[in-house]
N, C-alpha and C positions, 0 to 999 in steps of 0.2 A: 291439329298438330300440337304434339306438348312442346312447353318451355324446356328449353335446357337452362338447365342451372347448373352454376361449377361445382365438383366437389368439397364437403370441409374441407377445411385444412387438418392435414395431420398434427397432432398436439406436441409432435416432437421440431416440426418448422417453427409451431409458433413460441416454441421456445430458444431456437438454434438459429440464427442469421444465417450459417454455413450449410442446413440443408439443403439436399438438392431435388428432394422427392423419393429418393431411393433409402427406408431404414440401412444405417451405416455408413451411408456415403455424405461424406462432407465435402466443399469446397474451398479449398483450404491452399492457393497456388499458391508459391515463392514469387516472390516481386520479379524475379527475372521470367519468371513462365507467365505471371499478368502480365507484364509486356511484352514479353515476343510472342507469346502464343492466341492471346486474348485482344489489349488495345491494340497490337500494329495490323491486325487482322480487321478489326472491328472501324478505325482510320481508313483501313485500303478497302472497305466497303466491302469484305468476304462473307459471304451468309455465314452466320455462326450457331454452332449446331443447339444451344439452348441462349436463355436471354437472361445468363448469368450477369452480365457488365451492363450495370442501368446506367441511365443517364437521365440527368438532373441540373438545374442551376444551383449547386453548392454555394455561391456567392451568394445567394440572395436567403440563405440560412442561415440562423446564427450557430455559431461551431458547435454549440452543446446540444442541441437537436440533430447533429450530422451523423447519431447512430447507425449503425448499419438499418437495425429496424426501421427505424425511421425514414432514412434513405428508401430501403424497402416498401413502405405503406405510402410515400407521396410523389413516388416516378411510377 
């Protein structure tokens, strides 16, 4: 049986933190749609349809590594 192995990454993600896999869709929510539609969801334990909203220990970064990227490559 072969390995799966994931695809590249498209060169427009590893440029865009707001990619979402789809050319032209970014994810770009208003603070009030991150939290009512994304964290109070994701708190009340609702399966959520992609794994946009990482989670991380932020505290134990220091603020200038808290890029998004960065966020990105270490949750």
């Amino acid at each position: 049986m072969a390995e799966s192995s994931s695809p590249p990454q498209h060169p427009v993600a590893e440029a865009n933190a707001n990619y979402v896999g789809i050319p032209g869709v970014r994810f770009v929510p208003s603070d009030e749609e991150l939290i009512l539609d994304y964290l109070r969801a994701k708190l009340d334990g609702e399966e959520q349809p992609t794994d946009l909203v990482k989670e991380g220990e932020v505290y134990e970064k220091h603020p200038s590594v808290l890029s998004e990227f960065e966020l990105r490559r270490s949750f």
